[in-house]
VOGU-3710 file (C-alpha; in Angstrom, 3 decimals, decimal comma):
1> xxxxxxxxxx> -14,385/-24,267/0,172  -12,464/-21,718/2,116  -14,110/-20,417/5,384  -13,939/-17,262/6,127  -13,300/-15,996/10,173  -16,262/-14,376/11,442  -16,750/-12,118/14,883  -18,679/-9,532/16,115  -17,188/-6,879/18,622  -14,053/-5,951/16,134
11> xxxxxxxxxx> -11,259/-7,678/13,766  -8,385/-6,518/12,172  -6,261/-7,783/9,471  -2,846/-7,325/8,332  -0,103/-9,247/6,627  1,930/-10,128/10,079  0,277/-12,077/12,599  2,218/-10,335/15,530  0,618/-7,392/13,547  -3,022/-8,059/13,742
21> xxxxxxxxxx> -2,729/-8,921/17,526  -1,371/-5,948/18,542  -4,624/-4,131/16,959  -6,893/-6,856/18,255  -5,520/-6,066/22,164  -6,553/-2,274/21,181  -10,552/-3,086/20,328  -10,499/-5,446/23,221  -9,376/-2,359/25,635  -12,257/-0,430/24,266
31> xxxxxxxxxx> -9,663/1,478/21,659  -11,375/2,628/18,135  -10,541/1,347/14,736  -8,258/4,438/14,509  -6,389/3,681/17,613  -5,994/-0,342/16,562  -4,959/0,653/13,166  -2,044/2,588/14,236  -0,973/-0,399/16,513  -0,921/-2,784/14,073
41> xxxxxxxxxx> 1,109/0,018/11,650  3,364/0,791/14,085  4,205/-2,864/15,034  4,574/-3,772/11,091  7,155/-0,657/10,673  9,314/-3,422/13,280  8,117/-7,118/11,882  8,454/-6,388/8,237  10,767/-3,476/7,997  11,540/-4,730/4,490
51> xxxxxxxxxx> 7,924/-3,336/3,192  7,002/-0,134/5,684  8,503/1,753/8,519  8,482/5,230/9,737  10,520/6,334/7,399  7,477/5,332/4,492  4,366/7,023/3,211  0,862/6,392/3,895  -3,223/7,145/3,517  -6,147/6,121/5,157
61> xxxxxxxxxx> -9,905/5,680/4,511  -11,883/5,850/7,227  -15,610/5,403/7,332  -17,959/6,026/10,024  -21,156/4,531/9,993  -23,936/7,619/8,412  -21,177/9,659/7,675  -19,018/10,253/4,238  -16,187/8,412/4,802  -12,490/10,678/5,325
71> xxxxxxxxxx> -9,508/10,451/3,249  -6,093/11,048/5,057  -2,830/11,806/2,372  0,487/10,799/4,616  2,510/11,379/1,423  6,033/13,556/1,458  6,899/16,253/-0,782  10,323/16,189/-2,395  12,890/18,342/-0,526  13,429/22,266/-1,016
81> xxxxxxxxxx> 16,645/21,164/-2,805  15,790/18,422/-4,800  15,887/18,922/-8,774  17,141/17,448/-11,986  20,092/18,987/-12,117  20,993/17,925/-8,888  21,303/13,965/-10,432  22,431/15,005/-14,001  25,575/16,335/-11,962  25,777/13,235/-10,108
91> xxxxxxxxxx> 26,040/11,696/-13,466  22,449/9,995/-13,499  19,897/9,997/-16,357  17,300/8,162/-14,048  16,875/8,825/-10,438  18,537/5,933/-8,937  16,227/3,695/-6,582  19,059/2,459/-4,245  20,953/4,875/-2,182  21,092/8,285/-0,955
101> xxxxxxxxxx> 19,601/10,084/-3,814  16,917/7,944/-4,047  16,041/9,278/-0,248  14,719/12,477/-1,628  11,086/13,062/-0,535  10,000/13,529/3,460  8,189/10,432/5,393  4,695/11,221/5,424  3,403/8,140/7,257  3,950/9,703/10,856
111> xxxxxxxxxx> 1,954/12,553/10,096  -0,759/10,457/8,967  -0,924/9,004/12,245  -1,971/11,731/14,094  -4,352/12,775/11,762  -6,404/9,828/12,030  -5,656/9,846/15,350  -7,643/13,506/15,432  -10,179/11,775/14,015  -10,299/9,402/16,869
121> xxxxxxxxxx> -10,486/11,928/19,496  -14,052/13,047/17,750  -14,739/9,444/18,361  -13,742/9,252/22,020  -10,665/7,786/21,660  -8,535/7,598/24,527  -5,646/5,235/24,628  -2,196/7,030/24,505  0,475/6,789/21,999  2,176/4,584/25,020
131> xxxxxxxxxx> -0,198/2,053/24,433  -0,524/1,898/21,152  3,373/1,619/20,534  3,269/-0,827/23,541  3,493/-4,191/20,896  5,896/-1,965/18,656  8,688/-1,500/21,378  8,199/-4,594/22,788  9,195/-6,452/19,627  12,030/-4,125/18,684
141> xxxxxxxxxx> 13,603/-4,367/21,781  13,068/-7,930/22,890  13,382/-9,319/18,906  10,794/-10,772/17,111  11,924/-13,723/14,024  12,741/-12,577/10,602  9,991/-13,927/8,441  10,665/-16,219/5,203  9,759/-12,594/3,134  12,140/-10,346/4,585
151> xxxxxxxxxx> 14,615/-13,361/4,324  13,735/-12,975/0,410  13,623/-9,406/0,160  17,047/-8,687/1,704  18,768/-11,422/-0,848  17,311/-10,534/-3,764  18,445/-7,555/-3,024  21,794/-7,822/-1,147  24,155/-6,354/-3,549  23,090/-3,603/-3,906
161> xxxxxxxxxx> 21,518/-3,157/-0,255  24,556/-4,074/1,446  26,451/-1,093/-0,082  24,012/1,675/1,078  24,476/3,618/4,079  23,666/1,884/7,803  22,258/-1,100/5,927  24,264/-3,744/7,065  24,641/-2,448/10,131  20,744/-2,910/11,470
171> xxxxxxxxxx> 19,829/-5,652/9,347  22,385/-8,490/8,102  24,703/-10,575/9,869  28,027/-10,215/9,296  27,347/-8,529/6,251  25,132/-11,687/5,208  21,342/-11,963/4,583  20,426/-13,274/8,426  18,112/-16,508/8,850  14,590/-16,587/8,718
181> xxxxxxxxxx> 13,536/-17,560/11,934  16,871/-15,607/13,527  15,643/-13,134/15,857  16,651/-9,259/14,825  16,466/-6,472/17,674  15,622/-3,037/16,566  16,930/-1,134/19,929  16,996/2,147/17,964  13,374/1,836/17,072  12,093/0,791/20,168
191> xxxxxxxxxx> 14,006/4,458/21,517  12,269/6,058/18,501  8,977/5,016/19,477  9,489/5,856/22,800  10,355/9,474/21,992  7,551/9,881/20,158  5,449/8,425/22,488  6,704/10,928/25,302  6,912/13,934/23,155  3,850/13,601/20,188
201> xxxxxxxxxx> 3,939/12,569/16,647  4,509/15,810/15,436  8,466/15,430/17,059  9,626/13,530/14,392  9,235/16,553/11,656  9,575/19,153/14,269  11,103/17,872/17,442  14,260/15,902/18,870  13,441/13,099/16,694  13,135/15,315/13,314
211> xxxxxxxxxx> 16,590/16,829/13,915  17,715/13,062/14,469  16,553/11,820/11,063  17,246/15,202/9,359  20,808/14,724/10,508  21,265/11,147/10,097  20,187/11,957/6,325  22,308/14,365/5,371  25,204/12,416/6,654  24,243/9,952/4,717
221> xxxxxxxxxx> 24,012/11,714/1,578  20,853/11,879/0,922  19,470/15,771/-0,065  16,559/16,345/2,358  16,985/18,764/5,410  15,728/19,776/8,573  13,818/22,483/6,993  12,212/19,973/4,644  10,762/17,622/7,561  9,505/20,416/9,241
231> xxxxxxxxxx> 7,777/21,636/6,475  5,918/18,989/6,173  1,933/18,821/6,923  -0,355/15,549/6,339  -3,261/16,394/4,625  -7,351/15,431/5,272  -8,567/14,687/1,224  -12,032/13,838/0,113  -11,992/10,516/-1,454  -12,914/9,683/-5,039
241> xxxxxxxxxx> -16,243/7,784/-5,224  -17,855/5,734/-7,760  -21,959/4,950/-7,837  -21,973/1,402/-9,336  -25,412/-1,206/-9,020  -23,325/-2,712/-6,151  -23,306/0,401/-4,171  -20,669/2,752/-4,031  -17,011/2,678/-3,896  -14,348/4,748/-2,829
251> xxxxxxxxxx> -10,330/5,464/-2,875  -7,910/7,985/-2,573  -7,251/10,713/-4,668  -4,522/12,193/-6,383  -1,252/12,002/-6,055  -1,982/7,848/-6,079  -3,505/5,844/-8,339  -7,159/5,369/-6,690  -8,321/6,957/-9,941  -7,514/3,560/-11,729
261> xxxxxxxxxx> -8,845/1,825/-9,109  -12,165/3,279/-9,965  -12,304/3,725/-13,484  -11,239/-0,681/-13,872  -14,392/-1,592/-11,732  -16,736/1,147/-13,816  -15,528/-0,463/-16,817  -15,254/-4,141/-15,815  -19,478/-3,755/-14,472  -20,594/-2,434/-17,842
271> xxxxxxxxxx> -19,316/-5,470/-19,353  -22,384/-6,948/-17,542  -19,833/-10,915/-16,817  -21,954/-13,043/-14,816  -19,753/-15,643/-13,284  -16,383/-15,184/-12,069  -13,263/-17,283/-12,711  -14,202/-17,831/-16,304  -12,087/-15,987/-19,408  -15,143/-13,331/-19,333
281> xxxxxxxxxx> -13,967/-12,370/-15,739  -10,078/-12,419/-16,610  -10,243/-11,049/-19,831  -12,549/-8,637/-18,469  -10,799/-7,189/-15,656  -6,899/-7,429/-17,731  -8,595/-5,060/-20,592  -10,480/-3,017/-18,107  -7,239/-2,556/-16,181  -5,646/-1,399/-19,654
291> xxxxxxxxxx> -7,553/1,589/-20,690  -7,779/2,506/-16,534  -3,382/2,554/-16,807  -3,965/4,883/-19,783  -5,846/6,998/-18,105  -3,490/6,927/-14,979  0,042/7,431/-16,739  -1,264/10,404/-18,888  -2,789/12,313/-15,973  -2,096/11,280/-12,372
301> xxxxxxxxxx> 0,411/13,033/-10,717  0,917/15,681/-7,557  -2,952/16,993/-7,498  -1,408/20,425/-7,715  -0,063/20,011/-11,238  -2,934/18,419/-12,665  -4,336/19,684/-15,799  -7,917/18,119/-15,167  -9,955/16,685/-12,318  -9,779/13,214/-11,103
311> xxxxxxxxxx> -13,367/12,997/-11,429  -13,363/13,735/-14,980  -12,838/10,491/-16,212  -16,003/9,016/-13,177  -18,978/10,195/-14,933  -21,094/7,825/-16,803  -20,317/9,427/-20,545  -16,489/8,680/-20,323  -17,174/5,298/-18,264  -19,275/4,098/-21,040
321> xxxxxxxxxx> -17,325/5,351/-24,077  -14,498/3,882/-22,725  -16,061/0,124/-22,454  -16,807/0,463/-26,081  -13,254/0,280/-26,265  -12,668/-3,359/-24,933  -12,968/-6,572/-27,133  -14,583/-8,873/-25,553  -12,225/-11,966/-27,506  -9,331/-10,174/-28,047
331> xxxxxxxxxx> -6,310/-8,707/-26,241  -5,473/-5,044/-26,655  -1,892/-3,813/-26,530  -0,112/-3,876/-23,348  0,821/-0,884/-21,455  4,485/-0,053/-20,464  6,391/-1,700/-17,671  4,827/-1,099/-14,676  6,522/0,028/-10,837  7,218/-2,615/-8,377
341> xxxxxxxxxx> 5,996/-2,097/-4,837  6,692/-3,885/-1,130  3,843/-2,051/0,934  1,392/-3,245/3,682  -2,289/-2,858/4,045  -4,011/-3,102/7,248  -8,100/-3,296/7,439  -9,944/-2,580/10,691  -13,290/-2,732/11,528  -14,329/-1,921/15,196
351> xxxxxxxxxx> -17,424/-3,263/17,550  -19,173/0,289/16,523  -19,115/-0,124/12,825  -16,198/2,161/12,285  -13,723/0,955/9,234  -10,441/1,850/8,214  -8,401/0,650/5,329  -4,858/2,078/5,619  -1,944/1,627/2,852  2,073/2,344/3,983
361> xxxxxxxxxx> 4,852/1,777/2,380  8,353/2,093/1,742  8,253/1,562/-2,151  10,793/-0,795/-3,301  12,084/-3,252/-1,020  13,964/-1,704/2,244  12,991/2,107/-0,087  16,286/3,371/-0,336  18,046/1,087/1,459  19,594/4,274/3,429
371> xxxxxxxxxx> 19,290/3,286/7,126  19,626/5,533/9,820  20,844/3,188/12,837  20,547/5,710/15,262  16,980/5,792/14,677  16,625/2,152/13,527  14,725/2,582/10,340  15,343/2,361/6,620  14,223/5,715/4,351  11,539/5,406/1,610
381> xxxxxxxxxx> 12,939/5,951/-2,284  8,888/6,694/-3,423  10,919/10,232/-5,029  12,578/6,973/-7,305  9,326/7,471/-9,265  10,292/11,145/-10,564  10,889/11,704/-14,223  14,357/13,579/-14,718  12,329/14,655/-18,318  10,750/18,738/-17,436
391> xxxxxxxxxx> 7,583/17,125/-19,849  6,990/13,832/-18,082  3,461/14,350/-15,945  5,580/13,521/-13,155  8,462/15,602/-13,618  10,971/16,172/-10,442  10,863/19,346/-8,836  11,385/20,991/-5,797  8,675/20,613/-3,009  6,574/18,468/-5,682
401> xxxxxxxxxx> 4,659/14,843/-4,507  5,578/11,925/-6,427  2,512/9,685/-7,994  1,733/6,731/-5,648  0,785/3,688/-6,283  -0,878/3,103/-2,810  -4,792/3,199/-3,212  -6,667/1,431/-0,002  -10,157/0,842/-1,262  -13,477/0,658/0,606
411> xxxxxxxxxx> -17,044/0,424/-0,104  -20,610/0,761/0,977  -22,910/-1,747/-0,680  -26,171/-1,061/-1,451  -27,099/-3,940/0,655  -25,698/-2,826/3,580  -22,445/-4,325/3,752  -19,292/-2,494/4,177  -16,421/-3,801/2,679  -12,599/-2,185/3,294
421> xxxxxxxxxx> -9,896/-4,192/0,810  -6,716/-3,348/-0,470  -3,333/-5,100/-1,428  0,527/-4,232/-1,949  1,643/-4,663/-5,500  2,565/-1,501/-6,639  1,390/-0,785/-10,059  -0,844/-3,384/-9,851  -3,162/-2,990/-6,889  -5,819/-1,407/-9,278
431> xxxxxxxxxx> -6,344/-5,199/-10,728  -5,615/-7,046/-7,593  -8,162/-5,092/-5,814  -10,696/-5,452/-8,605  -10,079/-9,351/-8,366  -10,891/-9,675/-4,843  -13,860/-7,088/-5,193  -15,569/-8,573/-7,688  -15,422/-11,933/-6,276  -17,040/-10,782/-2,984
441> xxxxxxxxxx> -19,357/-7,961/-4,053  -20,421/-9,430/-7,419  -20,135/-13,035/-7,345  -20,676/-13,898/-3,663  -17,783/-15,385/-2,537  -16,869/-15,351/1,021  -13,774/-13,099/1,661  -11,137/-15,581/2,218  -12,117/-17,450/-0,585  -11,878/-14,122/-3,024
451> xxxxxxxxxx> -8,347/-13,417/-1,367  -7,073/-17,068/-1,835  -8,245/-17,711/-5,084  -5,833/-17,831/-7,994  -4,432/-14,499/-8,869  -3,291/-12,486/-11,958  -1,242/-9,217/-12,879  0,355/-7,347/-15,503  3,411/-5,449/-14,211  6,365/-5,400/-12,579
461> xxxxxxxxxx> 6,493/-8,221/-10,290  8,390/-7,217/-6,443  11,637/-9,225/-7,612  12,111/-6,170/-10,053  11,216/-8,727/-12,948  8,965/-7,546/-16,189  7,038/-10,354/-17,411  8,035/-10,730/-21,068  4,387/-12,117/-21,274  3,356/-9,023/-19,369
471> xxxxxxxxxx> 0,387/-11,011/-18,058  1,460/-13,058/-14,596  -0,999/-15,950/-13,593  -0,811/-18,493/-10,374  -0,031/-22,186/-11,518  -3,064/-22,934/-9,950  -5,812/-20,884/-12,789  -7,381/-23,877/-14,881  -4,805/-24,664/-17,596  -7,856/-24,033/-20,531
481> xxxxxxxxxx> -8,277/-20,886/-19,159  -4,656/-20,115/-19,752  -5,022/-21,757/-23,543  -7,864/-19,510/-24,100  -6,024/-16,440/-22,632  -2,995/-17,029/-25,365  -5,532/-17,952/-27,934  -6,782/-14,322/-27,517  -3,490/-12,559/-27,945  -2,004/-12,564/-23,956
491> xxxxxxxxxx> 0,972/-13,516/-23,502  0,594/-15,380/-19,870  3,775/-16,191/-17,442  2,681/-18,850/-15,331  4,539/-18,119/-12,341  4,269/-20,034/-9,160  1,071/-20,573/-6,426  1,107/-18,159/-3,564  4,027/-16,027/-5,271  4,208/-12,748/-3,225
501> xxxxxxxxxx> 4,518/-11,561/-7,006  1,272/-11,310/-6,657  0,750/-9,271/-3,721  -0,630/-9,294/-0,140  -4,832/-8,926/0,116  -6,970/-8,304/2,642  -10,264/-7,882/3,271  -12,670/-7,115/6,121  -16,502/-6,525/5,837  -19,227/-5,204/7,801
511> xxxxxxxxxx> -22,835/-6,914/7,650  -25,807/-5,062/7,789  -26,710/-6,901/11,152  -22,952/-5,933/12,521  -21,240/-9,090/12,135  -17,967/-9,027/10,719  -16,195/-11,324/8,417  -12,546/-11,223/7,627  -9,660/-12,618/5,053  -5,678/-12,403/5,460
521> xxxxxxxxxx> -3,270/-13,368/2,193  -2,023/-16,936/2,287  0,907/-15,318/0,409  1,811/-12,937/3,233  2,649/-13,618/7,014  -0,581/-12,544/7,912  -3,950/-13,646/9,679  -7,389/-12,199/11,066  -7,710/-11,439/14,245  -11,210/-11,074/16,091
531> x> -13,161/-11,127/18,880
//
């Protein structure tokens, strides 16, 4: 049986060691969950530039202990100048997901940052931005090794990456995919950081820093301007909740796909499976996951071209009508293809009680693979996931938010345990997350055990590979439970153990008598780090 690492005073996790230590040195310097999150973000947008960077997209759930938790959208808009016909003169049916036009929509993650961080100050936060940048710079100027997964990343994708703008450049060598292991030095990034430390966050929409990356864009080719970053505002959202026997979970809102998040656990707990691991549990969850897709691709989009509410489809009525829907035996058709996604998730939890579960991303590998070497940072292609179709729910337009597949999840049991969790994977961190929570909140596994454990998805996979099976399992789930799987109508890819296919987990959980326990993904670069 795994162990899980336990503490008291604070512990973070993340999916980069280096990571999770800079966010550690924060809660032991006094520094609030806030304040170690953004550490550990910032560092990750230098260790594994391949899934996040400022130049990505975040949101945040933080709860405080007696007080509704706080929802925090660092998603961009598409620019002023952005529309279909811009691509169908380019020639393009499909927004392309490599290049300059596929850097179309500002970088919201920044802007998230100092949200929280306002959040923070309410809390007595008081470390500056110095500080909290102070692993960041150190490790873009000094170097820090390439892991195995950026090694991956970059040559799965080096044809195509090696063409874009400043890619090649900042991050291969001699036009090759470099070494794991090989050191890379982000100079550029460490001078970023230090600008923004010196003059605010808000300098890289409005400032020295936004006139930087608004210029190094357009020369680039991509169509966002000036006028675009400094239009841009994070937003404070309240969270979508769920009231389930467990207690009571939450996620974020519209534009991402926290909605499906919810609706898979409502339906998955009516199903009333008793023990996990078994074909009840993975049926349960794959068919669960099913109708909650449905409900996602037909409605989710930019909250301000929604036709209904989010919480529509939360009340018990719909919940229960829906789990009529599931055969308990049998498989139901699959839905379409799904969207990849390279992302990280960082959970903190500090010596007060205060959690955060934070999402950022870049999309797809490296986003757009447009790199602005002045400023040492790839751009996001999350606009990639625009519909060129005027009728699609998430049409492209002008000033619009794309749909997001980031969704951070956290949760107040009724016990009084409080659990944050969350997981890249793009389209399928609804199921991923439902995994791990329903290992941990309704069959009482300890946290690295329900992270470990064999995993299984049905979508697009981060190589850019659609299952022809459309359900992915780990060699590792009992080969009768794959028989019985098929024998019900999946078709199961057994792809290999610890596959980052599969995504990165985490977990991080609050007792009731304030000790803390903690899991990082064996699949990731990541560990736990307490005190």
């Amino acid at each position: 049986m795994l162990h899980s690492p336990m503490a008291r005073r604070g512990m973070v996790t993340s999916p980069h060691h280096l990571a999770s230590q800079a966010g550690l040195a924060i809660l032991r310097e006094g520094g609030t969950a806030i304040e170690a999150a953004i550490a550990t973000a910032a560092t990750l947008c230098v260790v594994y530039p391949h899934m996040t960077g400022l130049g990505g997209d975040a949101f945040w759930l933080i709860a405080e202990p007696g007080k509704p938790p706080v929802s925090i959208d660092g998603s961009g808009a598409a620019g002023a100048k952005v529309d279909a016909e811009l691509y169908r003169k380019a020639g393009h049916k499909h927004i392309p997901v490599k290049g300059p036009l596929a850097a179309n929509t500002v970088a919201g993650a920044v802007s998230s940052w100092q949200l929280a961080l306002d959040v923070s100050d309410h809390w007595g936060g008081r470390l500056p931005l110095r500080r909290l940048f102070e692993d960041a710079l150190f490790a873009a100027r000094e170097g820090f090794a390439i892991s195995a997964h950026q090694a991956a990343a970059t040559d799965r994708g080096l044809a195509e990456l090696r063409r874009q703008p400043g890619f090649a450049e900042l991050f291969l060598a001699k036009r090759r995919t470099p070494a794991a292991g090989s050191t890379l030095r982000l100079p550029a990034l460490a001078e970023t950081f230090e600008r923004l430390a010196n003059a605010g966050l808000d300098d890289f929409y409005r400032g020295e820093v936004g006139r930087a990356v608004a210029a190094g864009l357009q020369a680039a080719g991509s169509p966002l301007r000036a006028e675009d970053l400094a239009r841009h505002r994070g937003m404070r959202r309240r969270p979508l909740s769920l009231g389930l026997p467990t207690g009571t979970l939450f996620n974020t809102a519209p534009p991402t796909q926290g909605l499906a998040s919810l609706i898979l656990l409502g339906l998955y707990q009516r199903l009333g499976v008793t023990e996990a691991e078994g074909f009840d549990h993975v049926h349960g969850l794959i068919e669960a996951a099913k109708l909650a897709y449905r409900v996602r691709d037909a409605h989710v989009t930019d909250p301000a071209r929604m036709s209904i509410h989010a919480t529509t489809y939360l009340s018990d009525g719909i919940l229960d009508r829906m789990a009529w829907e599931i055969d308990r035996a049998k498989a139901s058709p699959l839905p379409g293809a799904g969207a990849e996604g390279d992302t990280v998730w960082v959970g903190v939890i500090d010596g007060q009680g205060r959690a955060v579960s934070l999402i950022q991303s870049l999309y797809h590998a490296f986003g757009a693979g447009v790199v602005l070497p002045e400023i040492g940072m790839a751009w996001q292609n999350r606009g990639a996931s625009f519909s060129l179709d005027p009728d699609h729910r998430n049409a492209l337009e002008p000033r619009r938010r794309p749909f997001h597949t980031l969704s951070p999840g956290l949760a107040r049991l009724k016990d009084g345990r409080t659990l944050v969790y969350g997981t890249m994977g793009g389209d399928a961190q609804p199921l991923i997350q439902a995994e791990v929570f329903t290992r941990i909140a309704l069959y009482g596994q300890g946290l690295q055990q329900a992270v470990s454990a064999p995993r299984w998805c049905m979508a697009r996979g981060l190589d850019g590979k659609t299952a022809p099976a459309g359900v992915q399992v780990e060699g590792r789930l009992d080969p009768q439970l794959v028989q019985q799987l098929r024998q019900a109508g999946h078709c199961v890819e057994v792809v290999r153990d610890w596959d980052s296919l599969l995504g990165h987990a985490g977990a991080l959980m609050r007792r009731g008598d304030g000790l803390l326990e903690g899991a990082a993904d064996p699949r990731s670069d990541g560990v736990v780090a307490a005190f």
